[in-house]
N, CA, C and O atoms as a printed pandas DataFrame, in Angstrom:
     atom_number atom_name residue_name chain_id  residue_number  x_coord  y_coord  z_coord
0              1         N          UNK        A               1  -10.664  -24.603   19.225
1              2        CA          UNK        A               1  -11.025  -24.148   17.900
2              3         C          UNK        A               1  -12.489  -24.505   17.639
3              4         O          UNK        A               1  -12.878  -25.578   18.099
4              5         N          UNK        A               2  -13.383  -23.712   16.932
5              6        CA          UNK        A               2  -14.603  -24.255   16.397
6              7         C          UNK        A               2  -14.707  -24.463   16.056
7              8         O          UNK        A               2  -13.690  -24.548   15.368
8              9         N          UNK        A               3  -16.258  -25.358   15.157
9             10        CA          UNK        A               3  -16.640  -26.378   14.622
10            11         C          UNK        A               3  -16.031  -25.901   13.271
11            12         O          UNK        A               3  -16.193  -24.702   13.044
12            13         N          UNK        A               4  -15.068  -26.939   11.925
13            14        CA          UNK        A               4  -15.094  -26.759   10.604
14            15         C          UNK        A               4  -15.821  -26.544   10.191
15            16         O          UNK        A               4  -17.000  -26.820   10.411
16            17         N          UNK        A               5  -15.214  -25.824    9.256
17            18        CA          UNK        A               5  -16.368  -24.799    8.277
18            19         C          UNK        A               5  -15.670  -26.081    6.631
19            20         O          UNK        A               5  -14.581  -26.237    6.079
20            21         N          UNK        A               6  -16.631  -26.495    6.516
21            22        CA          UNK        A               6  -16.511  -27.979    5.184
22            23         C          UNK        A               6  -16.409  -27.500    4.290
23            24         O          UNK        A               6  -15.393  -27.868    3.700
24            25         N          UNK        A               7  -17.504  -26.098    3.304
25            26        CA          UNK        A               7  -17.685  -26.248    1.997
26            27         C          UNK        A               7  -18.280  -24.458    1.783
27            28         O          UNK        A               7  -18.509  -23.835    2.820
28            29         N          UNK        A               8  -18.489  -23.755    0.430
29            30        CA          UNK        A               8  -19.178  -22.739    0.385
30            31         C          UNK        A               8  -20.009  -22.236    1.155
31            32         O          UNK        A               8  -20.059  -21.182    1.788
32            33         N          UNK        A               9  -20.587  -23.008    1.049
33            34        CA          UNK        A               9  -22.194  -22.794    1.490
34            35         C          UNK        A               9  -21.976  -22.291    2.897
35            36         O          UNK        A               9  -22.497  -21.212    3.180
36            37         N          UNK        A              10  -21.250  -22.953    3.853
37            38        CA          UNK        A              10  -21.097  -22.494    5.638
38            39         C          UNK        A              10  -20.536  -21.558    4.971
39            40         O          UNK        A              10  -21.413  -20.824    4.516
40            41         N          UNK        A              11  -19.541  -21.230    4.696
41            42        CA          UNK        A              11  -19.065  -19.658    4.368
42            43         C          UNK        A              11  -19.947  -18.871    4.076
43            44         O          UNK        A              11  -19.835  -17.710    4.469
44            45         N          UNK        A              12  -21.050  -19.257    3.324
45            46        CA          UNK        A              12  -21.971  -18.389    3.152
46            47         C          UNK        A              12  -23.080  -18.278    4.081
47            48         O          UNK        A              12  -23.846  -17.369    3.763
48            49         N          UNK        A              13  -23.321  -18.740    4.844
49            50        CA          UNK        A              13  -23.970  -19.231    5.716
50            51         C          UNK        A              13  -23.742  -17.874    7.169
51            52         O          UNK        A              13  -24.385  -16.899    7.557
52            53         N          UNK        A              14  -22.568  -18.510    7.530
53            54        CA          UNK        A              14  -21.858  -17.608    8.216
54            55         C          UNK        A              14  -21.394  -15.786    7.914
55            56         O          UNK        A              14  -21.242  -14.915    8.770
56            57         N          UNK        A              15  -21.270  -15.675    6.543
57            58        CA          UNK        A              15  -21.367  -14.497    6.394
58            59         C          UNK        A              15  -23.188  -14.041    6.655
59            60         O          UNK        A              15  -23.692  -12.938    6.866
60            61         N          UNK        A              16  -23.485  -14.690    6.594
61            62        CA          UNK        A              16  -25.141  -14.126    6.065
62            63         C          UNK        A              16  -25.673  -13.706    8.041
63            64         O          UNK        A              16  -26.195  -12.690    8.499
64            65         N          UNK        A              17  -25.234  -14.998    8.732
65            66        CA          UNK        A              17  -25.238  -14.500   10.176
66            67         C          UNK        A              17  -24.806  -13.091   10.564
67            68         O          UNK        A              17  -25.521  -12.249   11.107
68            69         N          UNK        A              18  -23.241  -12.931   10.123
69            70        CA          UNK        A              18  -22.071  -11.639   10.330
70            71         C          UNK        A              18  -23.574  -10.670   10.002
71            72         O          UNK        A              18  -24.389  -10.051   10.686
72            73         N          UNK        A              19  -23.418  -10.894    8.918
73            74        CA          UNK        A              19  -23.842   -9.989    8.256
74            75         C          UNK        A              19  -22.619   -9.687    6.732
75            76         O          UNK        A              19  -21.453   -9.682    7.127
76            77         N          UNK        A              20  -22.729   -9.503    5.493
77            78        CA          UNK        A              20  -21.879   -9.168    4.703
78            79         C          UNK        A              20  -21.108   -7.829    4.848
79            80         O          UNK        A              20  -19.988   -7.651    4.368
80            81         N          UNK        A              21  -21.909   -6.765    5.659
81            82        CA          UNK        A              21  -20.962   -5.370    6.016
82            83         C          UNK        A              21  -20.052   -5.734    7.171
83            84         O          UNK        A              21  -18.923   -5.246    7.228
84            85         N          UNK        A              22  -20.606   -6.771    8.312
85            86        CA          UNK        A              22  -19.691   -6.651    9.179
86            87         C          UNK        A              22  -18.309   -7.262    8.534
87            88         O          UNK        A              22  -17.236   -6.666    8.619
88            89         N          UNK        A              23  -18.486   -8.611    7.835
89            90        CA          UNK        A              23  -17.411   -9.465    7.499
90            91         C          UNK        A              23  -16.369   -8.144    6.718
91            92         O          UNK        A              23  -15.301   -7.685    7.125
92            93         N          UNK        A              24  -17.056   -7.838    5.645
93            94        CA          UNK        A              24  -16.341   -6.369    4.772
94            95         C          UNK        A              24  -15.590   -5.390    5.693
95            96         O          UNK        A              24  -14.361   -5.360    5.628
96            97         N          UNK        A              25  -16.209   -4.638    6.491
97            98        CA          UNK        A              25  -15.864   -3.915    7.469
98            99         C          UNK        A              25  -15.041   -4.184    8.480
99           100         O          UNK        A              25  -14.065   -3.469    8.705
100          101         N          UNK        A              26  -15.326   -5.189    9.169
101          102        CA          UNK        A              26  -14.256   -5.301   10.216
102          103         C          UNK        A              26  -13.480   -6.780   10.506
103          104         O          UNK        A              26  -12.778   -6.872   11.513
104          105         N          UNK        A              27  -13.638   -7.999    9.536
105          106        CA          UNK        A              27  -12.419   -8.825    9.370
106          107         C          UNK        A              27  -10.931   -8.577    9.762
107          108         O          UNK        A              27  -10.275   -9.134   10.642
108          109         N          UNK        A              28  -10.549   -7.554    8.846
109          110        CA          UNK        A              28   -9.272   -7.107    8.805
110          111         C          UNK        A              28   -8.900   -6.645   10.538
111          112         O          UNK        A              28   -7.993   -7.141   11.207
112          113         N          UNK        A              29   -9.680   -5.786   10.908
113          114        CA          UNK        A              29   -9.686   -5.605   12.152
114          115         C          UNK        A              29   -9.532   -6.610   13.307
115          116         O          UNK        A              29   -8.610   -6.467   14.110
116          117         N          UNK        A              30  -10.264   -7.458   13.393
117          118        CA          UNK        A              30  -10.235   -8.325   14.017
118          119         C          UNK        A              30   -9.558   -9.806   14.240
119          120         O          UNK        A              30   -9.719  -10.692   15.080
120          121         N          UNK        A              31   -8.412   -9.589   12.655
121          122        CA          UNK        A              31   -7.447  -10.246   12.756
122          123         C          UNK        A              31   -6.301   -9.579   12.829
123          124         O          UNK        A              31   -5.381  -10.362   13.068
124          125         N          UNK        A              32   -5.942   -8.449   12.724
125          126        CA          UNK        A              32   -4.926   -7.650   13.382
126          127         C          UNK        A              32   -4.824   -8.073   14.800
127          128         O          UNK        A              32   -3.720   -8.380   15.250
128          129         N          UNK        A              33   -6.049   -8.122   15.652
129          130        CA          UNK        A              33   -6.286   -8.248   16.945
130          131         C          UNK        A              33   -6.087   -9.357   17.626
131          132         O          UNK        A              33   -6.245   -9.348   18.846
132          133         N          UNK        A              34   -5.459  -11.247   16.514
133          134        CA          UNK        A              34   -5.781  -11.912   17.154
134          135         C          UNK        A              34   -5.449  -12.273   18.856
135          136         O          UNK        A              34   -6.237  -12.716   19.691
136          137         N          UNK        A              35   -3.730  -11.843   19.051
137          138        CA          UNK        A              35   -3.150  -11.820   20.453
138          139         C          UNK        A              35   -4.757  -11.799   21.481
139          140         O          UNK        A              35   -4.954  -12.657   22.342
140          141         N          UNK        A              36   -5.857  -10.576   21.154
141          142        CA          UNK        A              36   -6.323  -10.023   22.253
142          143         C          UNK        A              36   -7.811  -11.154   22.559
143          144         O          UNK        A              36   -8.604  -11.160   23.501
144          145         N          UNK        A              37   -7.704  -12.300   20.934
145          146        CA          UNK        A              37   -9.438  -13.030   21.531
146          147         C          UNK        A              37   -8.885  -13.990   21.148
147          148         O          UNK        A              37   -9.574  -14.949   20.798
148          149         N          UNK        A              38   -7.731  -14.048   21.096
149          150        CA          UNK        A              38   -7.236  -16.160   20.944
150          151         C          UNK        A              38   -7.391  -16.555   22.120
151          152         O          UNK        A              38   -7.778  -17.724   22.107
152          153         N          UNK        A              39   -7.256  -16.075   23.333
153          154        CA          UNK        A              39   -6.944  -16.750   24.643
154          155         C          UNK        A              39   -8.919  -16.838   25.199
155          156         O          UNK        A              39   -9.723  -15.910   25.286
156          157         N          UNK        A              40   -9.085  -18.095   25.426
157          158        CA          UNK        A              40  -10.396  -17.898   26.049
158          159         C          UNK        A              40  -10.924  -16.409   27.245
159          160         O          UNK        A              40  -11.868  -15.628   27.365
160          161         N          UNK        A              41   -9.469  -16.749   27.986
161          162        CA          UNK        A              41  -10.131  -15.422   29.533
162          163         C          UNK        A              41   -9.664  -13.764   28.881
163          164         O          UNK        A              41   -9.554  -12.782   29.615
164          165         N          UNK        A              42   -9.464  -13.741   27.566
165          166        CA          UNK        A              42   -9.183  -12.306   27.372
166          167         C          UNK        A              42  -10.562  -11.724   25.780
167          168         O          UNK        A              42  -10.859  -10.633   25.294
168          169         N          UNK        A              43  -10.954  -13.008   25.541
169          170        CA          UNK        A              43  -11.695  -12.835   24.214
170          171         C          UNK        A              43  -13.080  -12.192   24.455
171          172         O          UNK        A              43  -13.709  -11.535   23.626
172          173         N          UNK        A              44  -13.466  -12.488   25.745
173          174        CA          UNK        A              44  -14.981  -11.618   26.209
174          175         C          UNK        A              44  -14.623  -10.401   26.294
175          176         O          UNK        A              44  -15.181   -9.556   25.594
176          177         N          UNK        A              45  -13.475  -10.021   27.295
177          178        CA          UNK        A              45  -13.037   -8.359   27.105
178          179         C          UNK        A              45  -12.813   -7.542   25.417
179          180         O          UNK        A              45  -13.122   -6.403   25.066
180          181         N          UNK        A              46  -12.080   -8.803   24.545
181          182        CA          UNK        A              46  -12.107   -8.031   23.382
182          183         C          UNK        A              46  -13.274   -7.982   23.074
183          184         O          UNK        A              46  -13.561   -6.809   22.833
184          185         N          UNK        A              47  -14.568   -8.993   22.885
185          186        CA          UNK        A              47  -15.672   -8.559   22.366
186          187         C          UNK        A              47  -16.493   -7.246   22.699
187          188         O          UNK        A              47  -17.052   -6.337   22.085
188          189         N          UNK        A              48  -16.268   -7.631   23.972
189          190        CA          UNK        A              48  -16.639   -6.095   25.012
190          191         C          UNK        A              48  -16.346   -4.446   24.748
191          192         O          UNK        A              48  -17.157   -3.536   24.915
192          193         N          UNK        A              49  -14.904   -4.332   24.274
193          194        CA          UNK        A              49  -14.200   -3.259   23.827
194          195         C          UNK        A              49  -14.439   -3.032   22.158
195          196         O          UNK        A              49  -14.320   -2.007   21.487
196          197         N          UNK        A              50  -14.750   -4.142   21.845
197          198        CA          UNK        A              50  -15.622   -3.769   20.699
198          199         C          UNK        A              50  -16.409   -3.274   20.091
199          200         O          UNK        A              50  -16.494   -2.509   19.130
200          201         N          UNK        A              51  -17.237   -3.975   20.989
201          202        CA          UNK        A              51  -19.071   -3.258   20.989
202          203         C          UNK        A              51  -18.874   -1.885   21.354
203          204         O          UNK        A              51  -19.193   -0.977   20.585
204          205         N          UNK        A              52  -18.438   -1.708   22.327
205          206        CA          UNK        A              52  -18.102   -0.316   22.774
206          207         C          UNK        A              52  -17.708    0.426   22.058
207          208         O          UNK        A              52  -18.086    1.576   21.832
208          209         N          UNK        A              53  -16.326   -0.584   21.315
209          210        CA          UNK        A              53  -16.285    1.075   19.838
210          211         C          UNK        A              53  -16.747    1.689   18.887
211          212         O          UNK        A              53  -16.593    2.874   18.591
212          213         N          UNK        A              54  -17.559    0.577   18.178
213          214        CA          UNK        A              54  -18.430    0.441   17.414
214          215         C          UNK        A              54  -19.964    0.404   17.483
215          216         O          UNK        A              54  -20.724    1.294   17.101
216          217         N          UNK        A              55  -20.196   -0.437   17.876
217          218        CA          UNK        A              55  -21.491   -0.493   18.264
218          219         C          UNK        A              55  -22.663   -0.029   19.676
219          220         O          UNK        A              55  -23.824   -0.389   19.868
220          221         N          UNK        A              56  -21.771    0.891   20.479
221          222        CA          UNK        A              56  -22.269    1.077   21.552
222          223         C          UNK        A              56  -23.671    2.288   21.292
223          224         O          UNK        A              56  -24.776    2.456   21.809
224          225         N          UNK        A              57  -22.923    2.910   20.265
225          226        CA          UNK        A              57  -24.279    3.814   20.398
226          227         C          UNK        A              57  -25.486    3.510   19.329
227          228         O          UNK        A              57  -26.103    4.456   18.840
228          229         N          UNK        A              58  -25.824    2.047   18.960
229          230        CA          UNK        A              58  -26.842    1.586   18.181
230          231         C          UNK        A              58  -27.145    0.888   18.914
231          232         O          UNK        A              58  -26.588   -0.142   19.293
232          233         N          UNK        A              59  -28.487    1.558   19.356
233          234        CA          UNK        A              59  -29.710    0.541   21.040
234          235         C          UNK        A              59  -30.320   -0.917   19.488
235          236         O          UNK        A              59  -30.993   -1.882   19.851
236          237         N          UNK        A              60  -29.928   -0.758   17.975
237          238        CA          UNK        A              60  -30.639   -2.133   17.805
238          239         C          UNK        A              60  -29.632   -3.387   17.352
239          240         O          UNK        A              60  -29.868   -4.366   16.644
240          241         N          UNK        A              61  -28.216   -2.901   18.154
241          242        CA          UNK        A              61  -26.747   -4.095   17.818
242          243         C          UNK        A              61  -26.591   -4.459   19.910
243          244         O          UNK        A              61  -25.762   -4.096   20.745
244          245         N          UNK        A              62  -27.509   -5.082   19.968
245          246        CA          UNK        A              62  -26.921   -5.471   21.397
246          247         C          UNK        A              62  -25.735   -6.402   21.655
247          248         O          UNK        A              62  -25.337   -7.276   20.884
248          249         N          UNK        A              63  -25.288   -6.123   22.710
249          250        CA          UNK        A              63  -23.948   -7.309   22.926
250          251         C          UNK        A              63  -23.934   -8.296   22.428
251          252         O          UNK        A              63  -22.936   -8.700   21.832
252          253         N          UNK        A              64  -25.063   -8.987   22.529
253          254        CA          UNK        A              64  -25.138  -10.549   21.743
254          255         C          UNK        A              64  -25.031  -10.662   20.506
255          256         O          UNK        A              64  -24.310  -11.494   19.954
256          257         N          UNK        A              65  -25.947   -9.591   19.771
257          258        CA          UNK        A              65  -25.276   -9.859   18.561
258          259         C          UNK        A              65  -24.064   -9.059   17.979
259          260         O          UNK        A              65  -23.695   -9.080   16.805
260          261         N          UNK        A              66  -23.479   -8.310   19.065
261          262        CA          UNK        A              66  -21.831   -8.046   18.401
262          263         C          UNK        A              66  -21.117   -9.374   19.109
263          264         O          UNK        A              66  -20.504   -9.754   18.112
264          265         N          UNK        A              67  -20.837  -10.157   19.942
265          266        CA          UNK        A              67  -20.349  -11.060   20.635
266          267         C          UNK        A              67  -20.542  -12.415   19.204
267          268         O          UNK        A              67  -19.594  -13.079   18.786
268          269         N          UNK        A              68  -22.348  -12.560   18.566
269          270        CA          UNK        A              68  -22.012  -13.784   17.562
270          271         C          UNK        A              68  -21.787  -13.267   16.554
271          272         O          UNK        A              68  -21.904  -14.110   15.664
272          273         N          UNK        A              69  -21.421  -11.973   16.024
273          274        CA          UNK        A              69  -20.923  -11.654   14.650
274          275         C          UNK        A              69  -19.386  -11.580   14.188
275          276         O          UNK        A              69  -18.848  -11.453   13.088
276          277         N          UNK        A              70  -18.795  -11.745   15.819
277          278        CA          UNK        A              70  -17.211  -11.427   15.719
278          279         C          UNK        A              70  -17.082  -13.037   16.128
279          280         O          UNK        A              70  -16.263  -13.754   15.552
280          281         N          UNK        A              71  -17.811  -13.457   16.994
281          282        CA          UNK        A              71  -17.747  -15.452   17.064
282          283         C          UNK        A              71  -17.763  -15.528   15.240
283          284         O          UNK        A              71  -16.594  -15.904   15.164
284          285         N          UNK        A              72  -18.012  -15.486   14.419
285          286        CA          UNK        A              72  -18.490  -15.609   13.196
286          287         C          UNK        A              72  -16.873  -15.491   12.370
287          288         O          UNK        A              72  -16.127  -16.341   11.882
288          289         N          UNK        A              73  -16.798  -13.970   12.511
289          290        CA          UNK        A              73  -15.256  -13.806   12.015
290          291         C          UNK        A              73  -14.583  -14.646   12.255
291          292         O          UNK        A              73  -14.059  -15.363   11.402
292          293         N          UNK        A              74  -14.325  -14.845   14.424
293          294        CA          UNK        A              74  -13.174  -15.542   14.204
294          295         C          UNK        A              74  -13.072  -16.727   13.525
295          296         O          UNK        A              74  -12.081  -17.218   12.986
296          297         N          UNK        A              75  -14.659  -17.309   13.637
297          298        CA          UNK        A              75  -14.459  -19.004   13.030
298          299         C          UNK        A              75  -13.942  -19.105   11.329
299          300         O          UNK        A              75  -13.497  -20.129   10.810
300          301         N          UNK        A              76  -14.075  -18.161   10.839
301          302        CA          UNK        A              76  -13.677  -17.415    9.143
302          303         C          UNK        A              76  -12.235  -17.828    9.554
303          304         O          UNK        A              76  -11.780  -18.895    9.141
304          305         N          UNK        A              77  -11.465  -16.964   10.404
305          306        CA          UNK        A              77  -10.074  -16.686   10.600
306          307         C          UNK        A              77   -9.517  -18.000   11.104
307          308         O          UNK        A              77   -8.769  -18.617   10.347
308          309         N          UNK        A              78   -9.753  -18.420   12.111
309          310        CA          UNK        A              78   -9.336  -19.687   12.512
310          311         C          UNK        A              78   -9.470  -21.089   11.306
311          312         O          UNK        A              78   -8.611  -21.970   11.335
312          313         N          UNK        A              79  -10.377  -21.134   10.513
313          314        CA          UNK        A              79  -10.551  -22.122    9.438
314          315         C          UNK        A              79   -9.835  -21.613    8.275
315          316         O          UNK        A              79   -9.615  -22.504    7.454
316          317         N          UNK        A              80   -9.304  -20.193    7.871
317          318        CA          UNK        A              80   -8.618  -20.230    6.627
318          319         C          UNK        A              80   -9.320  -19.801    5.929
319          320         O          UNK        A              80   -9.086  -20.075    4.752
320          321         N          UNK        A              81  -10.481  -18.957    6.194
321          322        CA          UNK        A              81  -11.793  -19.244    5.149
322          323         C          UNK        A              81  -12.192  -17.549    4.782
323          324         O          UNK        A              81  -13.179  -17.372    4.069
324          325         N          UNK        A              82  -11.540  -16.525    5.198
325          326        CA          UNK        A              82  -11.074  -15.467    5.015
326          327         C          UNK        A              82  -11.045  -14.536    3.754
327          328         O          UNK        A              82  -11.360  -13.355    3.608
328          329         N          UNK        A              83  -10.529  -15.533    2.853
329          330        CA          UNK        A              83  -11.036  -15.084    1.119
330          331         C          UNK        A              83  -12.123  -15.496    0.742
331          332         O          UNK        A              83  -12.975  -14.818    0.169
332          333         N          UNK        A              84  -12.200  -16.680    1.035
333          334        CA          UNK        A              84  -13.946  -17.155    0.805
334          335         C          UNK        A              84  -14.794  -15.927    0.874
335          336         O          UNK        A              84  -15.262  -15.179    0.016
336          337         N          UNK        A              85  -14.844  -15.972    2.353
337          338        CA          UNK        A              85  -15.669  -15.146    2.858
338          339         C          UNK        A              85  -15.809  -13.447    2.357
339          340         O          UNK        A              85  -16.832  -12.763    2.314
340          341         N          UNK        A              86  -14.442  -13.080    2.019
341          342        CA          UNK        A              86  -14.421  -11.569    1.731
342          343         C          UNK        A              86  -14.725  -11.707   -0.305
343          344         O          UNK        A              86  -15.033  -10.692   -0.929
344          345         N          UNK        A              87  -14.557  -13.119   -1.044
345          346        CA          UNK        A              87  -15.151  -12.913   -2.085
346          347         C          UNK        A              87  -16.451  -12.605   -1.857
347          348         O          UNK        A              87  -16.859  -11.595   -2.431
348          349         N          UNK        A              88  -17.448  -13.390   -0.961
349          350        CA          UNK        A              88  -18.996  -13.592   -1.135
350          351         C          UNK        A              88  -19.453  -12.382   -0.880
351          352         O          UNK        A              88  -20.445  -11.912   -1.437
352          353         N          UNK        A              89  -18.487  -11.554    0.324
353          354        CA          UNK        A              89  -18.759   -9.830    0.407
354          355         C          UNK        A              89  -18.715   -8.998   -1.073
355          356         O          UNK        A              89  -19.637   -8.217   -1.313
356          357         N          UNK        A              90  -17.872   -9.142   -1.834
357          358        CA          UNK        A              90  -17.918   -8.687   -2.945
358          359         C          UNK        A              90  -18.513   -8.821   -4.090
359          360         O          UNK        A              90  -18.376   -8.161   -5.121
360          361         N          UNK        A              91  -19.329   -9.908   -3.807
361          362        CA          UNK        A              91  -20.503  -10.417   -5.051
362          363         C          UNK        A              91  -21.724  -10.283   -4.136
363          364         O          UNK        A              91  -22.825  -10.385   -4.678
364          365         N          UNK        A              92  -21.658  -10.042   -2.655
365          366        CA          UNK        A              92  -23.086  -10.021   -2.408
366          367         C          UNK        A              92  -23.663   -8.390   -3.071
367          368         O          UNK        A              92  -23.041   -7.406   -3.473
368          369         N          UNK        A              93  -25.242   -8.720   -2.932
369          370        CA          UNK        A              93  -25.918   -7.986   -3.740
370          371         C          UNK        A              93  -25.832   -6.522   -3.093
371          372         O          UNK        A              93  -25.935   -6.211   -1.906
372          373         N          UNK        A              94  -25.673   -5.932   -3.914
373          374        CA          UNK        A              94  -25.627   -3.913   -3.633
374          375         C          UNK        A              94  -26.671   -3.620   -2.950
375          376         O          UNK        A              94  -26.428   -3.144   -1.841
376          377         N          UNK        A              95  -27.738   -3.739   -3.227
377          378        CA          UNK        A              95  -28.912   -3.093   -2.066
378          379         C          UNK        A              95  -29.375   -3.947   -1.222
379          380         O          UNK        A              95  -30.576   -3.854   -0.967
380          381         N          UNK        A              96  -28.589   -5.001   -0.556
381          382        CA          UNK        A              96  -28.427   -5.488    0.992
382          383         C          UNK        A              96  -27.625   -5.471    1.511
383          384         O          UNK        A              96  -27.532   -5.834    2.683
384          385         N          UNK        A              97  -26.328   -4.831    0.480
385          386        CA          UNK        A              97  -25.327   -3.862    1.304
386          387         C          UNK        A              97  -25.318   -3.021    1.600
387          388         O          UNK        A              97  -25.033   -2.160    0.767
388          389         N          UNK        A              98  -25.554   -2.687    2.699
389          390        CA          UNK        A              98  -25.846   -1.153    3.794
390          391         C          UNK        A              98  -24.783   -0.044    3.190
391          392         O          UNK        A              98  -25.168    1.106    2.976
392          393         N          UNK        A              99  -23.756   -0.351    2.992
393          394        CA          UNK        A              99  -22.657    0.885    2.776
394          395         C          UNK        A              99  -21.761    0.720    2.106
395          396         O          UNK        A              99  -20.767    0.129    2.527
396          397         N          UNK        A             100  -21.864    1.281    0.634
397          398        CA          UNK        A             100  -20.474    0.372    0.054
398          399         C          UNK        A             100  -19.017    0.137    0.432
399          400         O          UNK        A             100  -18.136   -0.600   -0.010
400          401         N          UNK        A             101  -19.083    0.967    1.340
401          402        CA          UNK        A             101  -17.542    1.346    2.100
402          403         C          UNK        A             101  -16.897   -0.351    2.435
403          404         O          UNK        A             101  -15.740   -0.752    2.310
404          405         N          UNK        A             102  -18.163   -1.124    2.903
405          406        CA          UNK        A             102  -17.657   -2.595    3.291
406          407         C          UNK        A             102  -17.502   -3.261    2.114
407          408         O          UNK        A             102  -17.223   -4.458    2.177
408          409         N          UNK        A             103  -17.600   -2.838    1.262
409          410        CA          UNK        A             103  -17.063   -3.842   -0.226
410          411         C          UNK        A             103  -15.669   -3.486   -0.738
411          412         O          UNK        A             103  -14.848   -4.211   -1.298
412          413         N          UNK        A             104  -15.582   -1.850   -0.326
413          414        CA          UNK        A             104  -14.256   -1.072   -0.553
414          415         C          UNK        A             104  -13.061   -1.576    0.398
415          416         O          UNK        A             104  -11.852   -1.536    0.166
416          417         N          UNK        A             105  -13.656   -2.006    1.403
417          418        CA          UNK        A             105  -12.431   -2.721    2.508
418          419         C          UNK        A             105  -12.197   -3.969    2.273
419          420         O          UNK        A             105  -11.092   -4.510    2.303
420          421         N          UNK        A             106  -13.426   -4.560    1.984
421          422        CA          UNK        A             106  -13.452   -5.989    2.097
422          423         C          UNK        A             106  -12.208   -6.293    0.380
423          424         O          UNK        A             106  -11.350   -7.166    0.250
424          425         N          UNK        A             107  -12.523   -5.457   -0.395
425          426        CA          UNK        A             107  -11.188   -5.667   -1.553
426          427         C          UNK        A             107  -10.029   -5.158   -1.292
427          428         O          UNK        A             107   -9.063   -5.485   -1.982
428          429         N          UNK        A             108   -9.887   -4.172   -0.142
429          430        CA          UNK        A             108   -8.701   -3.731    0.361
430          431         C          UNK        A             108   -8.078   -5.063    1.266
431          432         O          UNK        A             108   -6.876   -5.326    1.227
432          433         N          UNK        A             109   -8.744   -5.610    1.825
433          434        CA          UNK        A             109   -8.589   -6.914    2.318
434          435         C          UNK        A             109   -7.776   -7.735    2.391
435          436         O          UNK        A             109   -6.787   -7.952    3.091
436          437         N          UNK        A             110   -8.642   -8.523    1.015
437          438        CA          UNK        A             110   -8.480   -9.364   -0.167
438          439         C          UNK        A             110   -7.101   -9.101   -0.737
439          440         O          UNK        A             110   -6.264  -10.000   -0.817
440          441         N          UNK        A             111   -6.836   -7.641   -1.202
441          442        CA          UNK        A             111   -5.644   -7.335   -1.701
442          443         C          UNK        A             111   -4.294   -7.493   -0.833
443          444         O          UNK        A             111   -3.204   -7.866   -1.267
444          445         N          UNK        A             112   -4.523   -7.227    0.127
445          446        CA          UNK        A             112   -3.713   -6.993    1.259
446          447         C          UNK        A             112   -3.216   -8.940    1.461
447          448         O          UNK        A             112   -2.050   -9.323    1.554
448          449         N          UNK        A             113   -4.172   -9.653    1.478
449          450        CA          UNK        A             113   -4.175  -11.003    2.026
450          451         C          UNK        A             113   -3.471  -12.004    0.614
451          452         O          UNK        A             113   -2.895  -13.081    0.768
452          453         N          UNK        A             114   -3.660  -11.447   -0.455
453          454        CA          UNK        A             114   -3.066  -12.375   -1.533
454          455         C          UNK        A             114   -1.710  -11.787   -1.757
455          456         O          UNK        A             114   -0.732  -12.377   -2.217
456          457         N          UNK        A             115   -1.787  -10.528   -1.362
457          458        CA          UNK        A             115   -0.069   -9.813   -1.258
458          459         C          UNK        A             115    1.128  -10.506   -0.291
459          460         O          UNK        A             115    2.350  -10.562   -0.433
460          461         N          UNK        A             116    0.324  -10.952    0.635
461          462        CA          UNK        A             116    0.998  -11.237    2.029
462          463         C          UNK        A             116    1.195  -10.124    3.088
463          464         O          UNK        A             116    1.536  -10.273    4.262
464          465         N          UNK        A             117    0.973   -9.235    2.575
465          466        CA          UNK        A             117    1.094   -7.971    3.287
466          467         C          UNK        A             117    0.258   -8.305    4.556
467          468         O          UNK        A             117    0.739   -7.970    5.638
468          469         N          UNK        A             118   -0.746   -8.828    4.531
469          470        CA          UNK        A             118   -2.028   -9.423    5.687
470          471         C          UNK        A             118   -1.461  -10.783    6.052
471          472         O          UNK        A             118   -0.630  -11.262    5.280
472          473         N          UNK        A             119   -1.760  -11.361    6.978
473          474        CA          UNK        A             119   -1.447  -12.771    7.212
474          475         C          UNK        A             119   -2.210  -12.864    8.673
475          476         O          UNK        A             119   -2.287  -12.113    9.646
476          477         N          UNK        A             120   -2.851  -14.457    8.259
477          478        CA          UNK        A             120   -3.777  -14.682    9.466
478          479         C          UNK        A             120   -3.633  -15.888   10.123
479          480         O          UNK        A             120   -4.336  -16.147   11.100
């Protein structure tokens, strides 16, 4: 497991790494997925199949930084820190959010996760 995440601020911290669209956007995703990046020898292939789905055809998201933005998630997911994180998506500011679509998920989320309907 990785390093605890203590207080706000790393939550915020860590989203600000993600990025606030990625956390919005693809959280949910990537905890649907945990089976495929809990295990150390299968979690590089998920990062891998990732990038590829998403990010393969943007030459300025290289592997590395899809590899530490989903390192980012999981440490969200693994600490519990999941609402934290998808509130700070929803109060971060509108015009350094690239697309509102990730604020629209990131409360689809949220909703989903206080329902139980989500579970991580």
């Amino acid at each position: 497991m990785s390093k605890e995440i203590k207080n706000y601020f790393e939550v915020k911290e860590i989203c600000r790494k993600a990025t606030s669209y990625f956390i919005g956007s693809f959280i949910e995703y990537i905890i649907d997925r945990r089976e495929e990046w809990e295990k150390p020898q299968t979690k590089k292939i998920f990062i891998a199949n990732f990038h590829k789905e998403f990010f393969d055809w943007d030459d300025e998201c290289t592997f590395e930084r899809t590899q530490n933005r989903v390192n980012c998630a999981i440490r969200l997911i693994e600490h519990h820190k999941v609402e934290e994180a998808l509130e700070y998506v929803l109060n971060s500011n509108d015009k350094k959010m690239d697309i509102q679509e990730a604020k629209i998920n990131a409360q689809e989320t949220l909703d989903r996760l206080k329902s139980g309907e989500l579970k991580y």
